[in-house]
C-alpha positions in Angstrom: 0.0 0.0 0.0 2.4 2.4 0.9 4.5 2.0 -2.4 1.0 2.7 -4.6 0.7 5.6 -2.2 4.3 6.9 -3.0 3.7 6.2 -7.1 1.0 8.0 -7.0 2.4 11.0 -5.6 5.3 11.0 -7.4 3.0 11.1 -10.6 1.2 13.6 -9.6 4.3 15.6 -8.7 6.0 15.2 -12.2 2.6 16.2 -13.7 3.0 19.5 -11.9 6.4 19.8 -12.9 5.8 19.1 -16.6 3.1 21.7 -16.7 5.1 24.6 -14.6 8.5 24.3 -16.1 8.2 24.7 -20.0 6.7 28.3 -19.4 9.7 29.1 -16.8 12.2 27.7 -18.8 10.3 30.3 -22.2 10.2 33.1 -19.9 14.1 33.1 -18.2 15.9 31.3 -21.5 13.6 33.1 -24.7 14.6 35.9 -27.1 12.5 39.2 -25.8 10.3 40.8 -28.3 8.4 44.0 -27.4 5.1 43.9 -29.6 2.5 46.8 -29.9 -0.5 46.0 -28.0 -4.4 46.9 -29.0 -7.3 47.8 -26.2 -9.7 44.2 -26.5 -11.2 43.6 -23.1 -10.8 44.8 -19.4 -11.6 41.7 -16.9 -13.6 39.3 -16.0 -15.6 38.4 -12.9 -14.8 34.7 -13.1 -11.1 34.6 -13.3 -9.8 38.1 -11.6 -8.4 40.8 -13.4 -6.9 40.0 -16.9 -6.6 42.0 -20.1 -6.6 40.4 -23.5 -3.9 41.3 -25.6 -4.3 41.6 -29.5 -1.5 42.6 -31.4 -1.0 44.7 -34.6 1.6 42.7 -36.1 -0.4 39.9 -36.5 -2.7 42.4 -39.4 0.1 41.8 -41.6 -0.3 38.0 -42.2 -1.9 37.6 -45.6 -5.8 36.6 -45.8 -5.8 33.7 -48.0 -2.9 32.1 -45.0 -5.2 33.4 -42.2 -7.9 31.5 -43.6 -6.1 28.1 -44.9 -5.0 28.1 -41.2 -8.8 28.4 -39.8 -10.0 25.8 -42.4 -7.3 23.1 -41.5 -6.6 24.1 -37.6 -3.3 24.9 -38.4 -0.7 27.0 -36.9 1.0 29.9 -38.3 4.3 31.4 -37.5 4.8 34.6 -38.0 8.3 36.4 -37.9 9.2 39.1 -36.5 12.2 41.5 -35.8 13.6 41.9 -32.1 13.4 45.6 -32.4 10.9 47.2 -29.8 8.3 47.4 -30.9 8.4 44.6 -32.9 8.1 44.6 -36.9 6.7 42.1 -39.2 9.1 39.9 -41.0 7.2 37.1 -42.5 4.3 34.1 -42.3 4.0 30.6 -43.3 2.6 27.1 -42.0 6.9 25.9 -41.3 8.8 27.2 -38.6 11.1 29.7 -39.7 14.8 29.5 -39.4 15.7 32.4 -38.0 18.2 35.5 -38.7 19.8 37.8 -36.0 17.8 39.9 -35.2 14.8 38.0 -35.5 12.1 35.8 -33.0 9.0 33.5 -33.9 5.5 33.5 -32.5 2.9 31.0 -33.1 -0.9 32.2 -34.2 -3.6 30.6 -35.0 -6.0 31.8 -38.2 -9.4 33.0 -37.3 -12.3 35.2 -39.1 -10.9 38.2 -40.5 -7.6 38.4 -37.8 -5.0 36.4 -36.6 -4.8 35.2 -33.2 -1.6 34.6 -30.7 -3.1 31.6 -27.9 0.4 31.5 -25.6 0.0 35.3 -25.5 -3.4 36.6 -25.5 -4.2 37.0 -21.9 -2.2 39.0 -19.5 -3.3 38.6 -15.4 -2.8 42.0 -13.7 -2.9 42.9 -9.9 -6.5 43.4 -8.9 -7.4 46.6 -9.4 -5.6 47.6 -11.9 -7.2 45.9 -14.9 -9.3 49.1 -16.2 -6.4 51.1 -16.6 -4.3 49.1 -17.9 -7.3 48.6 -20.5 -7.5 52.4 -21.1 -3.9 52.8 -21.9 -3.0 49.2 -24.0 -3.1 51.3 -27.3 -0.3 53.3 -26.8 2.1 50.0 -24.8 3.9 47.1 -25.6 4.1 43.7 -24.5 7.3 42.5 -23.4 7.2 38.9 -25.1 10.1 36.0 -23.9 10.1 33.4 -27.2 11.9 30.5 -28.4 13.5 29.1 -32.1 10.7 26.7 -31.5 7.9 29.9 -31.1 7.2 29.3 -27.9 6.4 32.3 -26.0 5.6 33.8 -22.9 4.3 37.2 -22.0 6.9 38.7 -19.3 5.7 42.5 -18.3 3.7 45.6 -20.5 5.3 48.6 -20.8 4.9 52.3 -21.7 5.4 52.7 -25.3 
């Protein structure tokens, strides 16, 4: 009994592990990108205050790729330059290999936009969510990303 007992913890503690490390290991170890953030949403009652990010970059991906991406659930990878705020580079269904200068995001293709998932939701201290909303035009997100697109949103910032 007490061996089952010890398994099972020991399961359940490399679940934890496997779900808290990857985004530590994006967020201490990934290239920073500073993208230009858009005002979405302010909060919600459920889940504390939260903003949801939309970035303009993500305008620049062509509309047939947007929408071959929403037909077949597939990802896109967008390029983008290091430079703060961030500029476009290029899109495309294969991961990029990457110049100097340069960092990957992943994005998913819906109607009429294009959609970052790993970045698209930013928790704030309470309180604080409505003006952050109010001033998201004119800030950037500080983005931590991988070679493999993996990212992580690490602070906003004043434009």
């Amino acid at each position: 009994m007490k061996r089952s007992l010890a398994l099972a913890i020991g399961i359940q503690v490399i679940i934890m592990i496997a779900v808290l490390v990857p985004p530590l290991l994006v967020k201490n170890t990934g290239t920073r990108v500073y993208l230009e953030t858009r005002r979405v949403d302010p909060r919600s009652l459920f889940r504390g205050d939260y903003v949801i990010l939309d970035y303009p970059v993500g305008d620049q991906v062509s509309e047939d790729l947007r929408d071959m991406a929403r037909e077949n659930n597939a990802l896109i990878y967008v390029t983008v330059t290091t430079d703060r705020p961030a500029t476009f580079v290029s899109a495309g269904f294969e991961k990029p290999t990457l110049q100097e200068g340069e960092a990957c995001l992943s994005a998913r293709g819906e109607w009429g936009s294009v959609v970052f998932p790993q970045i698209s939701q930013y928790f704030v201290p309470e309180g604080e969510g409505k003006e952050i909303e109010q001033n998201l035009n004119s800030m950037v997100a500080e983005v931590a990303t991988t070679t493999r697109c993996n990212a992580v949103t690490v602070s906003l910032q004043s434009l």
